[in-house]
C-alpha positions in Angstrom: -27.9 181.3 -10.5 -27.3 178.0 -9.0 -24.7 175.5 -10.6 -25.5 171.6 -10.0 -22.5 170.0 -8.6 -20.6 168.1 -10.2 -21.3 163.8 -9.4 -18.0 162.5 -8.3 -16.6 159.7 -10.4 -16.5 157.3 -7.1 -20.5 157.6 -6.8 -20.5 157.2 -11.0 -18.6 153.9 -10.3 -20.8 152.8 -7.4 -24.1 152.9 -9.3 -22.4 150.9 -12.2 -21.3 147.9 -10.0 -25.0 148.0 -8.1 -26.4 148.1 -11.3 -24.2 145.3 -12.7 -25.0 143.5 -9.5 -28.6 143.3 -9.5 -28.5 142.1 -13.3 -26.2 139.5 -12.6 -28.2 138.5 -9.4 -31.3 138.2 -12.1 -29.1 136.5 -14.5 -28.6 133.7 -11.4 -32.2 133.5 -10.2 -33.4 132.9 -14.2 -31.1 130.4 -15.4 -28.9 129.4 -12.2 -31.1 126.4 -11.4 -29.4 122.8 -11.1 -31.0 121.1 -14.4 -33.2 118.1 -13.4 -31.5 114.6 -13.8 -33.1 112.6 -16.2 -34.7 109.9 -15.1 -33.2 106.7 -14.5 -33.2 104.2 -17.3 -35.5 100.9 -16.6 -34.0 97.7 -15.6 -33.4 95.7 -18.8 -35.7 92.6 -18.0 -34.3 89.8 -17.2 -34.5 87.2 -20.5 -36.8 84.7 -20.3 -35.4 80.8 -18.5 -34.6 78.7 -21.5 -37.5 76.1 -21.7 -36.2 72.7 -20.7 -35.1 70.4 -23.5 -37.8 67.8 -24.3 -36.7 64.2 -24.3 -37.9 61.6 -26.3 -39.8 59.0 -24.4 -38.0 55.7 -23.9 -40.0 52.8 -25.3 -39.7 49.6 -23.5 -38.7 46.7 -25.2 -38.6 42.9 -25.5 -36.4 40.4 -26.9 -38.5 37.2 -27.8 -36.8 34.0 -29.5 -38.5 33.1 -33.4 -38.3 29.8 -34.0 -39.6 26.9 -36.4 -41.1 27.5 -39.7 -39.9 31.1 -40.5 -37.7 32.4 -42.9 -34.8 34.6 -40.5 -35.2 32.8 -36.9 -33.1 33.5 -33.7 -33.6 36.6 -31.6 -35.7 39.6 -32.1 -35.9 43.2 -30.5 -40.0 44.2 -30.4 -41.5 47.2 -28.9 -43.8 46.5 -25.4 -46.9 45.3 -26.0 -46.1 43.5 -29.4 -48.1 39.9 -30.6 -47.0 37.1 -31.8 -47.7 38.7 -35.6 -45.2 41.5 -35.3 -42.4 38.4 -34.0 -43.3 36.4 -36.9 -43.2 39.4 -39.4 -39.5 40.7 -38.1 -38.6 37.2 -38.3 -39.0 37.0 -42.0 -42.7 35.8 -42.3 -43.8 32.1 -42.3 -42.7 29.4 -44.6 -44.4 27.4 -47.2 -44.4 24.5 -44.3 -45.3 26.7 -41.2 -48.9 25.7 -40.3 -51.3 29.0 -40.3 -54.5 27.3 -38.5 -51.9 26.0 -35.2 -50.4 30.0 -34.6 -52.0 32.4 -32.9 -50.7 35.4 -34.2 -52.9 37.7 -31.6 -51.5 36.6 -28.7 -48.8 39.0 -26.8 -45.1 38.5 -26.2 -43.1 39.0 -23.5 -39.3 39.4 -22.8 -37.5 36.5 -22.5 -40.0 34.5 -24.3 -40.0 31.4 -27.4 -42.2 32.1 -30.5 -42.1 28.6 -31.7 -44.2 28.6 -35.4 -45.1 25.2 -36.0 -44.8 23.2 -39.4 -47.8 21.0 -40.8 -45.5 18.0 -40.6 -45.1 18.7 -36.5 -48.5 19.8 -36.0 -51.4 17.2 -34.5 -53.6 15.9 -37.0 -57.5 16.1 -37.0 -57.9 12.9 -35.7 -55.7 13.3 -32.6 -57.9 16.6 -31.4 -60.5 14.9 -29.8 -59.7 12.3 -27.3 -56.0 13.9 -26.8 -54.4 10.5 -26.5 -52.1 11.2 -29.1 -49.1 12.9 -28.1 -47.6 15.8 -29.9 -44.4 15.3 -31.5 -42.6 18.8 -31.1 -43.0 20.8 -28.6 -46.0 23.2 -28.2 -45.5 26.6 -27.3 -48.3 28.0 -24.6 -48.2 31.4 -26.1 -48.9 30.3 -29.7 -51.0 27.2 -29.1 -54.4 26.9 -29.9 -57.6 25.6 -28.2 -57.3 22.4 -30.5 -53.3 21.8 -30.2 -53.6 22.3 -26.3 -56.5 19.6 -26.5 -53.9 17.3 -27.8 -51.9 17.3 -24.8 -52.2 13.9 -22.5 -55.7 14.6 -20.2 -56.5 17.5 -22.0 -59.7 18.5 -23.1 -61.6 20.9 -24.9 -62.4 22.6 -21.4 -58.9 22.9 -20.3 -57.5 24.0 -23.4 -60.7 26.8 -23.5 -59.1 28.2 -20.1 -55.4 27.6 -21.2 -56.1 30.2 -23.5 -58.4 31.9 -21.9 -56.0 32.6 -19.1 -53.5 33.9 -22.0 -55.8 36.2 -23.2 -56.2 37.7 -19.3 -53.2 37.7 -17.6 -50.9 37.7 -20.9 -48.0 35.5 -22.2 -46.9 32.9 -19.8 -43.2 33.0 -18.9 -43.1 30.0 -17.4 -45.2 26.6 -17.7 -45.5 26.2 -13.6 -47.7 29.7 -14.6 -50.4 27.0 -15.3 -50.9 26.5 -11.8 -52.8 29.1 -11.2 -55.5 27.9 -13.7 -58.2 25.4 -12.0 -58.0 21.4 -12.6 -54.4 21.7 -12.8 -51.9 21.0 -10.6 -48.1 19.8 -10.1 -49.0 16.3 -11.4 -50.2 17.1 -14.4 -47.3 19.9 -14.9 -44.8 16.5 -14.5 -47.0 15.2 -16.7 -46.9 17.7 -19.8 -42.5 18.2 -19.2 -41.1 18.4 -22.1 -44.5 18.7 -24.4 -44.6 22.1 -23.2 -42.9 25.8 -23.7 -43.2 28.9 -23.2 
């Protein structure tokens, strides 16, 4: 009868660290990968640029001198491109004397300029409008005038005084009397003529 022999405890202890060995070689090849990084968070993006404050627009103004026949005269501050109206109005209005029919309350202003609002005692009567030979007694004021008060400056007539004002209405307030120059049938003699008679 043949007896197996006996396994040594060396060979006993060999099989048990191969055996160990391959399962923790498993254990590594299952779970011993590097974990993937997680991804990189996005750039925050970059805030909007601020809009640009909005300014308010400057408005250009005037300063025109009220005078004659209105309640608060002296100096008042008008926006660009104001008329004669919007002068007399922030002067106080007209006053029981001023005289309605010898203002033109359409006609621009311009900086620097004399509103003067005449009175019915200053202005020229009816019967000095048609041959102009009488001669105003207060000043008359180019951007206010009419066609009949220009007619009653000295050699004046109704054609004259039509492109006085006509040149008003086209080019816009005069700032100077000499500015009548420009206009046709008048010249440096009649200017000399009409000192003193005339503003602006």
């Amino acid at each position: 009868m043949v007896h197996s022999l006996p396994v040594s405890v060396s060979t006993r202890r060999l099989a048990a660290c191969a055996l160990a060995a391959v399962v923790v070689l498993v254990l590594v090849l299952r779970h011993g990968r590097a974990p993937t990084a997680a991804p990189a968070a996005a750039p925050a993006r970059s805030a909007a640029p601020a809009a640009a404050p909005v300014r308010p627009a400057v408005t250009a103004s005037v300063v025109v001198d009220v005078e004659g026949a209105v309640r608060d005269p002296g100096l008042i501050h008008l926006e660009q491109g104001a008329r004669v109206a919007d002068a007399v109005a922030r002067a106080g209005g007209l006053t029981a004397k001023a005289d309605h029919a010898g203002l033109d309350l359409a006609a621009p202003v311009s900086d620097g300029e004399q509103v003067l609002v005449p009175t019915t005692a200053s202005a020229p009567s009816s019967g000095d409008v048609p041959d102009g030979s009488t001669t105003p007694s207060a000043p008359i004021s180019l951007n206010a005038a009419t066609a009949e008060q220009l007619d009653a400056l000295p050699g004046v007539g109704p054609t004259t005084a039509q492109k006085i004002v006509a040149y008003r209405q086209q080019h816009g307030a005069f700032r100077s009397i000499d500015e009548l120059d420009a206009i046709p049938g008048i010249g440096p003699a009649r200017l000399a003529e009409w000192k003193g008679l005339l503003i602006p």
